[in-house]
C-alpha positions in Angstrom: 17.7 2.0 3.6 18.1 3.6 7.0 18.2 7.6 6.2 17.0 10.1 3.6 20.5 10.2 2.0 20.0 6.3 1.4 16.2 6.7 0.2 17.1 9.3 -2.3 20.2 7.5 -3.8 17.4 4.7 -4.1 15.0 7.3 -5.8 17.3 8.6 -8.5 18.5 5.4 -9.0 15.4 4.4 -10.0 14.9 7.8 -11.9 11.7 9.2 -9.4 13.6 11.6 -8.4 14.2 15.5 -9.8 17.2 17.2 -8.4 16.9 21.3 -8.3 20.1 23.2 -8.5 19.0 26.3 -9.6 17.8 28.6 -6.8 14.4 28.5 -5.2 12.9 30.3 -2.5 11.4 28.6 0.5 8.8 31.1 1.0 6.4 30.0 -1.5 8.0 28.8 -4.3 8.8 25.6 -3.2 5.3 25.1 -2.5 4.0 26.2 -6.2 6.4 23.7 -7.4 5.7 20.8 -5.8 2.0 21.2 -6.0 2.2 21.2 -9.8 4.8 18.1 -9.6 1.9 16.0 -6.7 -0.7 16.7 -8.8 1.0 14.6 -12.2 -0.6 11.7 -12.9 0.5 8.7 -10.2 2.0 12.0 -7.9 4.6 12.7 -10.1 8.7 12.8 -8.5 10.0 13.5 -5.5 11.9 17.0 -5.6 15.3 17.4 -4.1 15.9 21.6 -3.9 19.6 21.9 -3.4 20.0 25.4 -3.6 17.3 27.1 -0.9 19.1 29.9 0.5 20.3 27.1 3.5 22.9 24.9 3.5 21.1 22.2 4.1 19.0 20.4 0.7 14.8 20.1 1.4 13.4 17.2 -0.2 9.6 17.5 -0.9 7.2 14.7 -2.4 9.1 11.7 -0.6 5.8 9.7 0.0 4.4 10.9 -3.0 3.5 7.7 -5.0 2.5 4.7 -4.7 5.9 3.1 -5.4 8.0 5.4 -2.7 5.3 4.9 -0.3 6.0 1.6 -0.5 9.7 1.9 -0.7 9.7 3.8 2.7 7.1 1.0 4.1 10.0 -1.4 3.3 7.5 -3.3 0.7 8.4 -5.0 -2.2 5.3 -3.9 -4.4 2.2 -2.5 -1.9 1.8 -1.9 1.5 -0.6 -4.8 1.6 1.8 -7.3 2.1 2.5 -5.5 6.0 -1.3 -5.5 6.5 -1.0 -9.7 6.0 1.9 -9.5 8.5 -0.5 -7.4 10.5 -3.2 -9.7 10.2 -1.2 -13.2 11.0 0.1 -10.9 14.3 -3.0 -9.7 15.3 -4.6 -13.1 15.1 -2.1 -14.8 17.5 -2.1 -12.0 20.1 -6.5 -12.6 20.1 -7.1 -16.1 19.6 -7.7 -18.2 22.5 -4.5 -20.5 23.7 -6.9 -23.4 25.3 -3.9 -26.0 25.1 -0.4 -26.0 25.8 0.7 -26.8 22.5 -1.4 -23.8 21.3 0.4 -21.3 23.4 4.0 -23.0 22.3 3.2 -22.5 18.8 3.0 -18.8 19.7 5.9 -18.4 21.2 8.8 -17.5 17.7 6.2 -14.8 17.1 6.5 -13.6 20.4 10.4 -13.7 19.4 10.2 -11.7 17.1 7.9 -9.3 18.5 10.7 -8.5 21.1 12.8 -7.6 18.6 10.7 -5.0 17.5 11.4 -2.8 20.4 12.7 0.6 20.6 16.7 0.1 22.0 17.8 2.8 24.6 21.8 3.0 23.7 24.3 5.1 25.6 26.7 8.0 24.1 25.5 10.3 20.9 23.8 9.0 18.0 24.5 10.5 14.5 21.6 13.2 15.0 24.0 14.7 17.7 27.1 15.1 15.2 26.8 18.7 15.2 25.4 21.0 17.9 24.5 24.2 16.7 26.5 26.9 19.0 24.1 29.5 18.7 20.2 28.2 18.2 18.6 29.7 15.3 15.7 27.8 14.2 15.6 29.8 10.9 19.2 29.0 9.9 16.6 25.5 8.3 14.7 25.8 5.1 11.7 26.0 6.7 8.7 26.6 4.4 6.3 29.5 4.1 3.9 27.5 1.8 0.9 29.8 1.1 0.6 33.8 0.5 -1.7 34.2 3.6 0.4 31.8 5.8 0.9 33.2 9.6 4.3 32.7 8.8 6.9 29.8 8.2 6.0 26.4 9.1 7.4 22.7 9.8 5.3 20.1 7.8 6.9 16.9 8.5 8.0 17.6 12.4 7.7 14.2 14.7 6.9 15.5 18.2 8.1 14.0 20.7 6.9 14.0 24.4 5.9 11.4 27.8 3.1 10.7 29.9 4.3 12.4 32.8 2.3 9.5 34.8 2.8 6.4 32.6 5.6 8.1 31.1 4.4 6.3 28.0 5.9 8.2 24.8 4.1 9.4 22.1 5.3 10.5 18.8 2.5 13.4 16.7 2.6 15.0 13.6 1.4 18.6 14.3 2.6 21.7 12.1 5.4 23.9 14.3 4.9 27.9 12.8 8.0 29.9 13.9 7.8 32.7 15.9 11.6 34.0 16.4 15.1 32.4 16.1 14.7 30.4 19.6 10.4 29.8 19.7 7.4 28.0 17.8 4.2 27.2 18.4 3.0 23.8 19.1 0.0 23.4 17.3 -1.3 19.9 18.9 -5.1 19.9 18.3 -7.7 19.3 21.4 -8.3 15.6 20.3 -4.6 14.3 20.0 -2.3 12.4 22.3 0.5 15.6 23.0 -2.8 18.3 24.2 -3.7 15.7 26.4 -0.1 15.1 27.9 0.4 19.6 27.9 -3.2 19.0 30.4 -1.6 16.8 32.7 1.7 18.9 33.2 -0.2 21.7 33.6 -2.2 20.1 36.6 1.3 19.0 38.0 2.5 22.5 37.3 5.8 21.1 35.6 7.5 22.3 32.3 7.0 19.3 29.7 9.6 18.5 27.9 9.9 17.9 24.0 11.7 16.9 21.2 11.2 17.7 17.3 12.6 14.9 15.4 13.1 15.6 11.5 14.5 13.3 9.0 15.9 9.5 9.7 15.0 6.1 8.7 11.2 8.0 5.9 9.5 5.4 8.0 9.5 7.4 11.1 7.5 10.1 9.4 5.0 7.6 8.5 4.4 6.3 11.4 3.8 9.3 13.9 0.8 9.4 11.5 -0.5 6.4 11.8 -3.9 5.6 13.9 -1.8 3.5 16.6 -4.0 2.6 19.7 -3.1 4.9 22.8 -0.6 3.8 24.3 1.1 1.8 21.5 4.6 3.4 20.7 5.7 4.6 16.8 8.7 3.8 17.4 7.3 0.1 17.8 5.5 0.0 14.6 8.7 2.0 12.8 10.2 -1.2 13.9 7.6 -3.9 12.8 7.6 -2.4 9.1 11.5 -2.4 8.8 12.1 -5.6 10.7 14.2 -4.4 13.3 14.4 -2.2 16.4 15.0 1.7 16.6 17.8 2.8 18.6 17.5 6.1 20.4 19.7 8.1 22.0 19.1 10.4 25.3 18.3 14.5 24.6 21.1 16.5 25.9 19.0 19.0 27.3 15.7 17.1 27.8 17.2 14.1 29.0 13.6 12.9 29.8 13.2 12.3 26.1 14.5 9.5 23.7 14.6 9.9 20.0 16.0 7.8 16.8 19.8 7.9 16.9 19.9 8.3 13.4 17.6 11.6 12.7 18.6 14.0 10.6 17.8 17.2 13.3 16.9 17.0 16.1 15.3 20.4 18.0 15.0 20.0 22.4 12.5 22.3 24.0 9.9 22.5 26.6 6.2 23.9 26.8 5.6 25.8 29.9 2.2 25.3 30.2 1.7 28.3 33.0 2.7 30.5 30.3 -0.1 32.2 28.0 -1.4 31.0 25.1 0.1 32.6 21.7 -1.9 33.2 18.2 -0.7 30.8 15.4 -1.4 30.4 11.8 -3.6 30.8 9.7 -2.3 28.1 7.7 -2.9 26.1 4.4 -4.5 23.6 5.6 -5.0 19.8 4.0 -8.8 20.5 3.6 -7.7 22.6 0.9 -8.7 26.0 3.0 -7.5 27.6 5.3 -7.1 26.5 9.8 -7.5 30.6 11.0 -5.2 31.6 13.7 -6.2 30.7 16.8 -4.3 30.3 20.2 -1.9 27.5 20.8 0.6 26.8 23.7 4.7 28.3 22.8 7.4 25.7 22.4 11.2 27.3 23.6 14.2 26.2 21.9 16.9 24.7 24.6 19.2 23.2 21.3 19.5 22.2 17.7 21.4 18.9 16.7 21.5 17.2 13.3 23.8 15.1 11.3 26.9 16.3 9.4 25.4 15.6 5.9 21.4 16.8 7.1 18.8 16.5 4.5 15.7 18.6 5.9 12.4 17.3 4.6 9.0 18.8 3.9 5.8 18.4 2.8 3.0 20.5 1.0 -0.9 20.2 2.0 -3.8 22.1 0.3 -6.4 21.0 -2.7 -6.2 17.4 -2.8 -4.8 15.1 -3.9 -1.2 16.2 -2.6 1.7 13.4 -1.2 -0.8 13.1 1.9 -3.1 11.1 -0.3 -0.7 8.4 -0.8 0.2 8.4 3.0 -3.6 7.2 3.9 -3.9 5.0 1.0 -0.9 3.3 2.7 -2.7 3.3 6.2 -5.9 1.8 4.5 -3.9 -1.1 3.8 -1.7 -1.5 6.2 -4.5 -1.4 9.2 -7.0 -2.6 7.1 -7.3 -6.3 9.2 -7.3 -4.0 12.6 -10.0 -1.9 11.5 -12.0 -4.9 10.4 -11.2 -6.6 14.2 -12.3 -3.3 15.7 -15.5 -2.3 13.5 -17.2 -5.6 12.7 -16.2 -8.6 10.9 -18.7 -7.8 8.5 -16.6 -5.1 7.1 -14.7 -6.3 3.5 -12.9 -2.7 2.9 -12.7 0.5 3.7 -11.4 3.6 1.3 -10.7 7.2 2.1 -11.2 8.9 -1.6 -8.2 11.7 -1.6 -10.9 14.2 -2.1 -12.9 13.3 0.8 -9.4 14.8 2.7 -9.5 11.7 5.5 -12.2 12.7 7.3 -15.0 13.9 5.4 -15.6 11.1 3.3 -15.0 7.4 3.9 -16.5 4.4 1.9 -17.1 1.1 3.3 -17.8 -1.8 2.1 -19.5 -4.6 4.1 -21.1 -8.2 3.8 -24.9 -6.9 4.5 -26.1 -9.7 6.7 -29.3 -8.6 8.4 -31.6 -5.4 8.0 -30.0 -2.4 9.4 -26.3 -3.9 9.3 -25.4 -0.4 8.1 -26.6 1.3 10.9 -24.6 -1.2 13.1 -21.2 0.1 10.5 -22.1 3.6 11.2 -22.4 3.5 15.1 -19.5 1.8 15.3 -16.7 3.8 13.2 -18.2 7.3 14.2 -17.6 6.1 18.5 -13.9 4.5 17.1 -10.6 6.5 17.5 -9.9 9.0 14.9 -13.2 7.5 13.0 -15.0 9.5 14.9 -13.7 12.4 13.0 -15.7 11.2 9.8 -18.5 13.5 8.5 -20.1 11.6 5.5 -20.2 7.5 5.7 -21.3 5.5 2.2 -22.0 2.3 3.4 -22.2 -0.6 0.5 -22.6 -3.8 -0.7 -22.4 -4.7 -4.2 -19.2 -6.4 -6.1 -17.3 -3.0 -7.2 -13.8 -2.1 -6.4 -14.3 0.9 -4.3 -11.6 2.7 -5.5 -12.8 2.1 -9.2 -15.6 4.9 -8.9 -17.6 5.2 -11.8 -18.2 1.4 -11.7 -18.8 1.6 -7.7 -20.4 5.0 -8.4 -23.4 3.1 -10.9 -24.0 0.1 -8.9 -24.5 2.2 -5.3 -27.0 4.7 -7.1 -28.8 1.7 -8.4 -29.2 0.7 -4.9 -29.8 4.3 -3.2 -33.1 5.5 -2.0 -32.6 8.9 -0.3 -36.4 8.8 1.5 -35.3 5.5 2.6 -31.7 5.3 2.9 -30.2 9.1 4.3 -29.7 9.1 7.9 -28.4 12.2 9.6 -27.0 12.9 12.8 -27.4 16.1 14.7 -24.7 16.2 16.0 -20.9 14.7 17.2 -16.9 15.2 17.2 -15.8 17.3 14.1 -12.3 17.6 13.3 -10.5 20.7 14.5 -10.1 21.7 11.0 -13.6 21.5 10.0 -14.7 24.8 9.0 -18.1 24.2 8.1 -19.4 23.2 11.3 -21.9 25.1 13.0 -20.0 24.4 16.5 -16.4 24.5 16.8 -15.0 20.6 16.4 -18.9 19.3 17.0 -20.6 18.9 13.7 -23.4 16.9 12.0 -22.8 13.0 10.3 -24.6 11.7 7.6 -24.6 8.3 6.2 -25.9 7.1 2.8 -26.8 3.3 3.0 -26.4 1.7 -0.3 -27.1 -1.6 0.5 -30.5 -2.3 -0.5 -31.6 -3.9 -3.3 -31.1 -2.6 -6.6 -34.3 -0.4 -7.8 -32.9 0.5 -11.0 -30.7 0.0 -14.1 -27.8 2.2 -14.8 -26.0 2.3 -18.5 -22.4 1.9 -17.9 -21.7 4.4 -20.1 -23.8 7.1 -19.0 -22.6 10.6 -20.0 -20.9 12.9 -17.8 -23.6 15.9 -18.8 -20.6 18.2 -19.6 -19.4 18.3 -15.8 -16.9 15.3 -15.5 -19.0 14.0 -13.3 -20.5 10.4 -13.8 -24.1 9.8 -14.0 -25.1 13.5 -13.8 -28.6 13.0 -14.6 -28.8 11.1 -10.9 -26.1 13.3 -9.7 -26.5 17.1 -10.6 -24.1 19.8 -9.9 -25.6 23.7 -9.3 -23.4 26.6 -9.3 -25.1 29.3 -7.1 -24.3 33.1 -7.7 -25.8 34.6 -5.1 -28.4 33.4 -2.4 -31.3 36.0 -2.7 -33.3 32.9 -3.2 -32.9 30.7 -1.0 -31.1 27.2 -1.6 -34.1 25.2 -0.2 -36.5 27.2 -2.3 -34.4 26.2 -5.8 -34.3 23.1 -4.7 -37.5 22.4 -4.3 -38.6 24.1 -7.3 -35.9 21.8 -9.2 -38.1 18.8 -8.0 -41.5 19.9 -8.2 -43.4 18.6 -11.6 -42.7 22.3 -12.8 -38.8 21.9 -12.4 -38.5 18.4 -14.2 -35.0 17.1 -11.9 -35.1 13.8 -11.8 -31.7 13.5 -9.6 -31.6 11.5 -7.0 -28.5 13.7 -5.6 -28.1 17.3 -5.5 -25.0 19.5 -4.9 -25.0 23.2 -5.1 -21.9 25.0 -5.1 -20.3 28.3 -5.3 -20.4 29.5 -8.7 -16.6 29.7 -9.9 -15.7 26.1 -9.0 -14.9 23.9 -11.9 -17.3 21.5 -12.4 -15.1 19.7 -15.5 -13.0 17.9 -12.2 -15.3 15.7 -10.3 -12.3 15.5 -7.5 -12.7 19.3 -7.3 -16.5 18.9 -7.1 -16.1 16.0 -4.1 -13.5 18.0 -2.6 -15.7 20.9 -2.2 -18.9 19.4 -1.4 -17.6 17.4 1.4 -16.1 20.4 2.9 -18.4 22.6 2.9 -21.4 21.0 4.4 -22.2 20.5 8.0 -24.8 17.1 7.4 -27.0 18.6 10.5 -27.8 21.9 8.9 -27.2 21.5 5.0 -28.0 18.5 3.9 -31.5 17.3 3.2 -33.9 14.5 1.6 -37.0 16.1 -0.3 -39.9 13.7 -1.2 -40.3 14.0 -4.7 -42.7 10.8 -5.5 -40.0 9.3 -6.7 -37.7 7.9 -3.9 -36.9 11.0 -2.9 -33.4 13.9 -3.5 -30.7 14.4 -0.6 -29.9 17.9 -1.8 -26.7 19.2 -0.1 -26.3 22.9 0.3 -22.2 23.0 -0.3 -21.8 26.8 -0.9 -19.6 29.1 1.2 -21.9 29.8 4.4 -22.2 33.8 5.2 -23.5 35.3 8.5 -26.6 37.5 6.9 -27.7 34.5 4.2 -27.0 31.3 6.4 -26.9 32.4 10.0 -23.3 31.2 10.3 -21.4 32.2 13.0 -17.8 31.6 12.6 -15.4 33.1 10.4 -15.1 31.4 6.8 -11.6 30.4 5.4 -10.9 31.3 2.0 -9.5 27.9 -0.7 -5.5 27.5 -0.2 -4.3 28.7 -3.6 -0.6 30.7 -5.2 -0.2 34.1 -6.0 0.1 35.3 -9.4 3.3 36.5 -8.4 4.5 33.4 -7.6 3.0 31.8 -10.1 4.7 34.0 -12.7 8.0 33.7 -10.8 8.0 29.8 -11.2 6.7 29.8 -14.9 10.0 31.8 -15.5 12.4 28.9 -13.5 14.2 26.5 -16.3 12.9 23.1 -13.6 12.0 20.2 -15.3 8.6 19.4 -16.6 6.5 22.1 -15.3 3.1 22.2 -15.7 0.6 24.7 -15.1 -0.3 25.9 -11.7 -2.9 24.2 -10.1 -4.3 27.7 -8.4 -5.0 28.9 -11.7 -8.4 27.2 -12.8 -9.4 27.8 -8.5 -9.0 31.5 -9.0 -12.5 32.3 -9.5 -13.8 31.2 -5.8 -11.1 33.8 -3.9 -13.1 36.0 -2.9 -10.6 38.0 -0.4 -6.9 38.9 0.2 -6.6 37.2 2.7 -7.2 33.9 4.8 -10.9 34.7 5.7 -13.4 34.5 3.1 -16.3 36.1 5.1 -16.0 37.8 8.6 -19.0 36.0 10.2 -17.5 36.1 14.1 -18.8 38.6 16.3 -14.9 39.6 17.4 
């Protein structure tokens, strides 16, 4: 398997794959699709829409499962088996070499590290088959995904570009929204690798060159995603997980930049970073709301390659879980040893629940050694790479699977003592996309140590309360319909002897969300809440209630300042358009039981910005 032609032949061989002949619009309907088909059971198929108004076919959902992750990983059954590899290759590089013999015995892994390399080749590659004569960027099936979408947008673009010092590559993942036939935006975010490179031609006052890459060997994708160390190339990894080296071939009108011989397109640009900023998005973001426009750098179009028999591929991102889930679960495993080296060897696992979107909720699990070995876990992720993106930290130390909640769920309540065990920090680095932040990208952490000893007995089969959500009588879920009375003020009044809540948890949330889906209610209370400003503990006599204010923050009843994005849902347009499509096995559209929390038509919920 060494292209997307390959990888689907695989797919359908192996019947996880749904080929779509009958006509579908890229702007929207595409998306509506594939988010009822990621949100089956296991992810459901990867979608193949061969009639997009293009002649090239857009395959969507090609990561989304745990078996066609693992496909494009090149594993056998689970990405686990690279993260041995992994482990066995990180070990030789660290461990001291105090005798001869020791460093001899390093030596074939050394081999075959070499081999790894990316391969510079002369002459075209297959990605530079066709050159388009005139350059029209929109002549792709580029997807509009949402209604209140800036416009069409790349999902699964791998941007190119060199340290113009070092000229070390690196190879991003940021959305590119077109603006005409021959520009884009390049929406690289303050914290990443490419913003830091468009700083240091900008000093040198040089054009920087790029290169989109789309398509080739699914690995490549994956791997411009991954949480490399600075300075470590994809293409290097893209290599390690196949087993052998990627060739690339020269740009012909960047010739500074090298990409994969065998991509499926390939676009060549530069950034002038003298030139003025331009406004991009909003977009449907994979936080499940909306990223508002704001101003990002223009990318020009100098020409458009690609390969004879192009497939152009895509993803979706909105209300989890979508294909992006299985992506991370992938990266869990696969860096799971490095993250252990870097963090502490303490650590046993790490889990980022699909709900918790990446970076707003992370469980760890740890061997808890000495008092305060928590804390130690904390300090360390939130100052480590793109850990330090992470706004809510459960630290634990029982026996449970994490990823087997309700079990994990019972034993860390058992343990938890909010008086005693909620530590919250004022302030740090936010993601870009987090919109609940007080401070654009600086944002309060909180971590909940459930390590102590166990203060109280659980049933296993405790009921849900009516709300899917386990153990509700220590974990209660409020719908707020208005906030004349302040959330503080209910809560306290919901622990005082009058009130009767014995809950040792407390989320209130907009009144509309469904509260029968406990990923919806995780989703939403880990988005919404900036730790610093609305969660607290409230002494209750009883061990105390972290009560976490998760409702939609507005200028007059919270003092918020920025503008508030409105949830990523379809159209009823759209909607209706796709019930009436003869595709498969469609099920209902996931936007429909979100429809009560819209609030606007529009991307902004509430206009809280002084502009």
């Amino acid at each position: 398997m060494n292209s997307i032609r390959s990888f689907i032949d695989d797919l359908e061989r192996a019947g996880d794959l749904v080929r779509v002949s009958e006509y579908v619009n890229p702007e929207l309907e595409i998306t509506e699709i594939a988010d009822r088909e990621m949100k089956k059971p296991g992810g459901g198929k990867a979608l193949l829409f061969e009639n997009n108004g293009t002649r090239y076919p857009l395959i969507v959902n090609m990561y989304g499962s745990e078996r066609r992750i693992a496909k494009a990983l090149y594993c056998k059954d689970d990405p686990s088996e690279k993260s041995e590899e992994m482990a066995e290759l990180f070990q030789a590089l660290s461990s001291p070499k105090n005798t001869f013999g020791d460093k001899l015995r390093t030596l074939p892994l050394l081999k075959d590290i070499s081999g790894y390399f990316p391969k510079k080749r002369k002459g075209r590659g297959v990605c530079q088959e066709v050159v388009d004569e005139e350059i029209d960027v929109f002549s792709l099936p580029v997807l509009k995904c949402w209604p209140y979408d800036g416009g069409k947008f790349m999902t699964l673009p791998m941007v190119n570009t060199i340290d113009p010092e070092t000229g070390i590559r690196n190879v991003g993942m940021y959305r590119i929204q077109l603006l005409d036939n021959k520009t884009t935006a390049m929406h690289w975010h303050l914290h990443k690798t490419g913003a830091r490179h468009y700083q240091q031609y900008k000093k040198l006052g040089r054009r920087m060159p790029c290169a989109i890459v789309l398509g080739g060997d699914p690995v490549y994708a994956y791997c411009a995603t991954a949480p490399l160390p600075d300075g470590i190339d994809e293409y290097l990894l893209a290599g390690f997980l196949r087993g052998k080296a990627v060739n690339l071939v020269k740009c012909l009108t960047q010739p500074e930049i090298y990409v994969p011989e065998d991509a499926d397109f390939v676009i060549e640009g530069y950034v002038d970073p003298q030139e003025e900023l331009v406004l991009e998005g909003p977009f449907g973001d994979h936080t499940g709301f909306y990223s508002l426009a704001d101003y990002y750098p223009k990318f020009h179009i100098t020409c458009i390659t690609h390969k004879k028999d192009a497939v152009y591929p895509a993803t979706i991102v909105g209300v989890p879980p979508m294909e992006d889930a299985y992506i991370s679960l992938a990266t869990e495993k696969i860096f799971r040893f490095p993250i252990t080296m870097a963090f502490a060897p303490e650590m046993l696992d790490l889990h980022m629940p699909p709900a918790g979107v990446e970076h707003n909720l992370t469980l760890v699990k740890i061997k808890n050694q000495y008092p305060g070995n928590a804390l130690k876990i904390k300090n360390a992720m939130w100052g480590a790479g793109q850990m330090m993106f992470n706004k809510i930290l459960v630290v634990y130390s029982g026996n449970e699977d994490l990823r087997d909640y309700r079990r994990m769920l019972a034993d860390a309540l058992s343990r938890f003592e909010p008086m005693r065990d909620v530590y919250i920090d004022n302030g740090g680095v936010s993601d870009v996309l987090d919109h609940s932040s007080r401070r654009f990208a600086c944002g309060g952490k909180m971590c909940l140590d459930c390590t102590g000893g166990v203060q109280a007995s659980l049933p296993a089969d405790d009921s849900d309360g009516g709300q899917g959500c386990p153990y509700s009588k220590y974990i209660l879920v409020v719908p707020v319909m208005d906030k004349l009375t302040p959330v503080r003020n209910i809560a306290e009044f919901m622990l005082s002897e009058e009130g009767g809540c014995q809950a040792k948890i407390i989320i209130f949330v907009d009144d509309g969300l469904p509260l029968d889906d406990w990923n919806l209610v995780v989703w939403y209370a880990a988005g919404n809440v900036d730790p610093s400003v609305d969660c607290f503990v409230i002494d209750n006599g009883r061990g105390g209630c972290l009560c976490m204010d998760a409702t939609a923050k507005t200028r007059a009843d919270d003092d918020f300042r920025r503008d508030w994005p409105e949830v990523v849902m379809s159209d009823d347009a759209t909607i209706s358009s796709v019930d009436n499509k003869k595709i498969g096995d469609l099920t209902q559209s996931p936007s429909i039981k979100l429809r009560k929390l819209r609030y606007n038509n529009g991307a902004v919920k509430f206009f809280n910005s002084s502009n």
